[in-house]
N, C-alpha and C positions, 0 to 999 in steps of 0.2 A: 697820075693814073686816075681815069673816071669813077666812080663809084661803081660803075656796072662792072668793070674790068677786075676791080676789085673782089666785089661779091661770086665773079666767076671765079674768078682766083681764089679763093674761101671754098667755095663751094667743090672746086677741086679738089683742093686741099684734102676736104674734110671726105669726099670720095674713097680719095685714093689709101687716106690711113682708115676707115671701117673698112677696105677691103684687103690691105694688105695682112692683118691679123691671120692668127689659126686661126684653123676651121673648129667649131665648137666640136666638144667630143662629146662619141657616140650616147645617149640616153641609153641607161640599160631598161630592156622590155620590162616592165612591171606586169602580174599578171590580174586579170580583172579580177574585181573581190567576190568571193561565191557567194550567189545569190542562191535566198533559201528555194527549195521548192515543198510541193504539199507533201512528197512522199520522204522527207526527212526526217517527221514522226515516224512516219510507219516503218522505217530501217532501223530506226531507235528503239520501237515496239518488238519487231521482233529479235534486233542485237540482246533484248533483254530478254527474253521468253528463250533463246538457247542459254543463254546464260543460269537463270532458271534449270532448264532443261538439264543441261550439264550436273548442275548442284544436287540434282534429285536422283541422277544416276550414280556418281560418287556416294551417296547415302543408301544409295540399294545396295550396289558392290559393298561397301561396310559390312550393311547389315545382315549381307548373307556370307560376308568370312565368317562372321562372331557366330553365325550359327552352324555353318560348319566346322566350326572351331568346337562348338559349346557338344554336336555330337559326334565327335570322337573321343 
């Protein structure tokens, strides 16, 4: 056999088994990593300002049972 006969013969070879294999499996989607933007302070700012908010009306509500509490 020539050497070229050969190397075709290889070269076959080596073809036919990288194609006989499975098919790699599917990649699961990853999702792209969130990129900040400028208004994620300000949703922070104001997530915190009803928070706030919240806390100061609980302390009114309180403060006006105790007082209607205090006249009766």
């Amino acid at each position: 056999m020539s050497p070229r006969a050969a190397l075709i013969s290889l070269a076959s070879t080596l073809l036919l088994a990288a194609c006989s294999g499975k098919p790699p499996a599917p990649q699961a989607e990853t999702k792209p990593a969130r990129v900040a933007t400028p208004w994620d302070d300000m949703k922070k700012d104001e997530q915190r300002a009803k928070d706030v908010q919240k806390t100061v009306d609980q302390q009114a509500a309180e403060q006006r049972k105790q007082l209607e509490a205090a006249e009766q």
